[in-house]
N, C-alpha and C positions, 0 to 999 in steps of 0.2 A: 397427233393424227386426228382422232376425236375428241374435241373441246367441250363441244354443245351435244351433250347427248341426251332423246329425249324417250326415257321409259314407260311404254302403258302399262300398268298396273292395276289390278283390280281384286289381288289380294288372294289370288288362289294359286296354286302350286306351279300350275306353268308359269305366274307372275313373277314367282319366287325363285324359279330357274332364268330368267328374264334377267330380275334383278341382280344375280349373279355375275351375268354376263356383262351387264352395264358397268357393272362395279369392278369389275377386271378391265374392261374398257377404259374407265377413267381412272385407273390407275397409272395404264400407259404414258401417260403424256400430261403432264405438269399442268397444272392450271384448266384441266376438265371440270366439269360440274353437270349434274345429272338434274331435268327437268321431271318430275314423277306427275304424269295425267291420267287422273281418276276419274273414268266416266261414268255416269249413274244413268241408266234408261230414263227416259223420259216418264216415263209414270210410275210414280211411286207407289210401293206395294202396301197391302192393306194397313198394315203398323205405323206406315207412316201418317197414311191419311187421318186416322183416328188420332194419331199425338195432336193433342189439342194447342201444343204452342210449334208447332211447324207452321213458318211462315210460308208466304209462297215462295216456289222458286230457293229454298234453303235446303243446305242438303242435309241430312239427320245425322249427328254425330254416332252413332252404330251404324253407318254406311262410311264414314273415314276412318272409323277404324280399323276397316277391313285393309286397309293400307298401312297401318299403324308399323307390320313384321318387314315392307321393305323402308321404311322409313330409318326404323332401327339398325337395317343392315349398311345402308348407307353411310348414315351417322357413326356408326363404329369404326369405318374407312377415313373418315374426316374429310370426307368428299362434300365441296358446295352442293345441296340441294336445294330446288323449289317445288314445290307441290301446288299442283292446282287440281281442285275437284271441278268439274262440274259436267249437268244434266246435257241429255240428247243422246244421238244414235254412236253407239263406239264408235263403229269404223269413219264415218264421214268426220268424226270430232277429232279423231285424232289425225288423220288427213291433214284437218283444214291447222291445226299445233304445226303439224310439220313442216308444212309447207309457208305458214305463216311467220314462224319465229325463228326461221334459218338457222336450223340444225344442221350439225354435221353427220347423225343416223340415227335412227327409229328403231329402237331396242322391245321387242313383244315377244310373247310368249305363243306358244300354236300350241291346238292340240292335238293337232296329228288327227283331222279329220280327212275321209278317204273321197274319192273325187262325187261318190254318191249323196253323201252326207253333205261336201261342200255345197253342191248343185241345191238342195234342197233346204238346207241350213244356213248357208252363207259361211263368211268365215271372216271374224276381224283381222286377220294376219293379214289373208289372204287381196280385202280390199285396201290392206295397206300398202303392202306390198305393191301391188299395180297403181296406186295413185300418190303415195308421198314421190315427192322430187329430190329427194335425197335417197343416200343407202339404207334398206331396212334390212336388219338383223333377225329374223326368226328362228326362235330357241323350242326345241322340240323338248 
């Protein structure tokens, strides 16, 4: 049913409920494999800029490894993964993954933010939800 499924991740606990889901997901159906997109905000915070061998444009090896626990849960399933990191605004980044690499769903984590918070917060679920073209999954 879902082949191409593509997980945001970013390493925190709704990520990890997320990756749960995915991983049950592509158990389903033979021949799944799970895409895992780590997006890192565009400006890197203070630790990194001071790392004197950050190149430009590189993402800091203690920013992937914030991904390290769903990589592992994956790999325990024996499920094909690929990972890709990289910079810019979560929700447009992973939009433009979904819509570009024809997924069969968009597997994210929410936080269960309330309409007030969304309004004034934003919400990456939430503009994925309305702009990928395929099905997205939100794990509360």
């Amino acid at each position: 049913m879902f082949k191409r499924i593509l997980l945001a991740g970013d390493g925190s606990a709704h990520s990890l409920r997320a990756c749960e889901k995915a991983v049950y997901l592509a158990k389903q159906t033979e021949g799944s494999s799970i895409t895992l997109i780590h997006v890192v905000d565009d400006i890197p915070s203070r630790s990194d800029v001071m790392d004197e061998e950050m190149k430009l444009r590189d993402i800091p090896d203690h920013r992937k490894q914030r991904v390290f626990p769903l990589q592992e849960m994956i790999h325990k399933e024996t499920i094909p993964l690929t990972v890709k990191h990289t910079f810019g605004d979560p929700g447009p980044t992973i939009v433009r993954e979904a819509n570009d690499g024809n997924y069969d769903v968009v597997v994210i984590g929410s936080r269960g933010l309330n309409q007030f918070q969304q309004m004034v917060l934003g919400s990456v679920s939430h503009k994925v939800a309305k702009r990928a073209s395929c099905p997205v999954l939100l794990v509360k």
